[in-house]
C-alpha positions as CSV (number, residue, x, y, z in Angstrom):
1,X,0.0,0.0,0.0
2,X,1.6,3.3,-1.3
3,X,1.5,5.8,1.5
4,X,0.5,9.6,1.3
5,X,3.8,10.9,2.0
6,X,5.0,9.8,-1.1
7,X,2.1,10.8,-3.7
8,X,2.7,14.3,-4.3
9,X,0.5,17.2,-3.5
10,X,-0.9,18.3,-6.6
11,X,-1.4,14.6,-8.1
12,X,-3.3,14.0,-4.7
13,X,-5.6,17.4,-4.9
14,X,-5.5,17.5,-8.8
15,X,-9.5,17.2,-8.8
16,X,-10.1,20.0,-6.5
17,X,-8.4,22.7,-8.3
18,X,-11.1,22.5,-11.6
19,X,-13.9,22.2,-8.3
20,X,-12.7,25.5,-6.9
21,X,-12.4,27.2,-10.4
22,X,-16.2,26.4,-10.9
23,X,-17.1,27.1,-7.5
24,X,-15.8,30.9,-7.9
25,X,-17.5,31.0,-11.4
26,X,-20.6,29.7,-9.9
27,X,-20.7,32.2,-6.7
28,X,-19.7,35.1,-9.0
29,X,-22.4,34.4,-11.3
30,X,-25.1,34.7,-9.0
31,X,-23.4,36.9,-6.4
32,X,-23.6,39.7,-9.6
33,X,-27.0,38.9,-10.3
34,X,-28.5,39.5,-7.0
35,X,-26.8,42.6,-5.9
36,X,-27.7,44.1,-9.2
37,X,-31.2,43.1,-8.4
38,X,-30.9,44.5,-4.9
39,X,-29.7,47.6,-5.9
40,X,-32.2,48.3,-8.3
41,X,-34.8,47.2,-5.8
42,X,-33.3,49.6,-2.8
43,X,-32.5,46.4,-0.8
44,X,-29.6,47.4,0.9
45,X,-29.5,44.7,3.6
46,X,-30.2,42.3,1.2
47,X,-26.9,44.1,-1.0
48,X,-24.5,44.0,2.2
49,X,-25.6,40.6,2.9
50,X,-24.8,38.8,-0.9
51,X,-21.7,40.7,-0.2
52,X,-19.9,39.7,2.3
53,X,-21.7,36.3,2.7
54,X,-19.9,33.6,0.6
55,X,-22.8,30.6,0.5
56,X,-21.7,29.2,-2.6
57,X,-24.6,31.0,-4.6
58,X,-27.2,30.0,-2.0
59,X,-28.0,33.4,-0.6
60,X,-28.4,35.4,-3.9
61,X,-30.6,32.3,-5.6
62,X,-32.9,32.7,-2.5
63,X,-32.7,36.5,-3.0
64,X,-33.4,36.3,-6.5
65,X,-36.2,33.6,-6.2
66,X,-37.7,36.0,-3.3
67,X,-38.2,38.7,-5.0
68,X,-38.9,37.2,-8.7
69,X,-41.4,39.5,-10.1
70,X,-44.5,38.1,-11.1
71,X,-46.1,38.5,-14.6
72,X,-48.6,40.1,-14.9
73,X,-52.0,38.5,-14.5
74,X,-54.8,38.6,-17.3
75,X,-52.4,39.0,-19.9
């Protein structure tokens, strides 16, 4: 059995490096989204919040999902 000590690092990790790279796209993505949305809706908790709070796109989906405006009905 081949020990850890003497894979190297980056052959041990080399999956996580393409994970983190879509992980920052993925939080950038939305994180832009929702503050734009927030700042055109005069949400400025909602603004600080997405932010400084890094939740992997979580907090701005719920943002954006919240405050989804609705069509219009009867047309």
């Amino acid at each position: 059995m081949e020990s850890f000590s003497n894979l190297g690092f980056l052959d041990t990790l080399s999956w996580l490096f393409p994970l983190l790279i879509f992980l920052v796209l993925w939080e950038a993505v939305w994180k832009v989204i929702a503050m734009w949305k927030s700042a055109r809706n005069n949400h400025l908790a909602w603004f600080i919040f997405i932010a400084l709070i890094n939740t992997v796109g979580i907090l701005p989906i719920i943002y954006i999902i919240k405050y989804k405006k609705k069509k219009e009905e009867g047309k």
